[in-house]
MARTORDO-520052 format. One line per 8 residues: number of its first residue (from 1); their letters; for each residue x, y, z of C-alpha. Coordinates in pm, 1 decimal. Layout:
BEGIN
NUM> a> X:Y:Z | ...
This chain:
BEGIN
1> xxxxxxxx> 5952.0:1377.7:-495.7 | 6239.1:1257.3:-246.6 | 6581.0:1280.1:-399.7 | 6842.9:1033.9:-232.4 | 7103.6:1262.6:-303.4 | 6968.1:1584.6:-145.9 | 6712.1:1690.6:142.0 | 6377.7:1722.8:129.6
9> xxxxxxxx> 6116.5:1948.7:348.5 | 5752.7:1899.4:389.6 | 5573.0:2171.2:516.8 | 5295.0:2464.2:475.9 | 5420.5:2833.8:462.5 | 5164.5:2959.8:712.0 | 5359.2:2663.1:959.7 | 5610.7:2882.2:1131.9
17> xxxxxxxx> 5842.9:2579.3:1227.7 | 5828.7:2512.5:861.3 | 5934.2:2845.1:775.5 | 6203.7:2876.7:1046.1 | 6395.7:2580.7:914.2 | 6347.7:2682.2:567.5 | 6539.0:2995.7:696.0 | 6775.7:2849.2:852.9
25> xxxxxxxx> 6871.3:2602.5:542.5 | 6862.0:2928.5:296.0 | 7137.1:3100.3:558.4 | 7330.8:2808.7:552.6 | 7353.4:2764.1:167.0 | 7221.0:2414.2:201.3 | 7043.7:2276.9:-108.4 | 6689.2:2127.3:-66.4
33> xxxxxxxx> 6355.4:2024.2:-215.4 | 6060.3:2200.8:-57.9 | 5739.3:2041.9:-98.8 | 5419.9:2291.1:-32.4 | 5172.5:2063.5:153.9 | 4895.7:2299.4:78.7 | 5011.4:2312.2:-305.8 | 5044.6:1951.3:-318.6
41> xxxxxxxx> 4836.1:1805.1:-64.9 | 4852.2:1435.8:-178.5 | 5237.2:1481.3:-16.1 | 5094.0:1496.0:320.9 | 5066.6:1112.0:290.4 | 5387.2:1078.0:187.9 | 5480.9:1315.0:492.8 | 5274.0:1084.3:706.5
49> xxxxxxxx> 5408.5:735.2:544.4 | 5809.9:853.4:614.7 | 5709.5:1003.1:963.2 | 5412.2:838.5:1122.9 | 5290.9:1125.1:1213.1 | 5151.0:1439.1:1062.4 | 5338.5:1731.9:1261.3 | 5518.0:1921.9:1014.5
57> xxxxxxxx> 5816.4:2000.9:914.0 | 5870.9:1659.2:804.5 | 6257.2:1681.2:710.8 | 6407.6:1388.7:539.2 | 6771.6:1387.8:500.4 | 7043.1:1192.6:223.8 | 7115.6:890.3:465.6 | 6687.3:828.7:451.2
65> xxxxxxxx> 6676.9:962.3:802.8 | 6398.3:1211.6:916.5 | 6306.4:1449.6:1170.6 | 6001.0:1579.3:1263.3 | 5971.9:1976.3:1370.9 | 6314.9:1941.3:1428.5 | 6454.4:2251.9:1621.1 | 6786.9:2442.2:1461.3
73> xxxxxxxx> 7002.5:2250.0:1668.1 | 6856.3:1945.0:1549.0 | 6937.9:2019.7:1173.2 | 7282.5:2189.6:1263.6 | 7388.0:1858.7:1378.3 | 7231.7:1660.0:1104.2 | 7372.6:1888.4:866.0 | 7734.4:1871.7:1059.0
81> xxxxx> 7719.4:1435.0:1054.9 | 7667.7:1445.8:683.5 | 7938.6:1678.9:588.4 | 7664.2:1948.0:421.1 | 7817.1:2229.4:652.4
């Protein structure tokens, strides 16, 4: 489910944090895993277990690092550290 080599999202499309940093990852070309928490809902454990909590969008990044309904700023900067923009 995680890839250590690329980012993954959890999240639920009718979440609109989760769908605003899906957006902003598709305008930035950035390669990622989504996982639907409503299509597989056993992942909201695994959401929980990397987060401690069960906001959502769980965002989990190469270096194992995570946010939690990160903002756009949030990711930019994330994204900018790793090198992925």
């Amino acid at each position: 489910m995680i890839s250590p080599d690329s980012i993954t999202v959890f999240g639920a499309d009718w979440c609109r944090d989760c769908v605003r940093t899906k957006a902003q990852l598709d305008s930035l070309g950035v390669t990622y895993t989504y996982v639907d928490l409503v299509a597989e809902p056993a992942a909201a454990d695994v959401a929980r277990d990397i987060s401690g909590r069960t906001n959502i969008p769980v965002v989990v990044y190469p270096d194992s690092t995570h946010h939690v309904e990160p903002s756009n700023a949030d990711v930019d900067a994330k994204l900018r550290e790793l090198a992925l923009i």
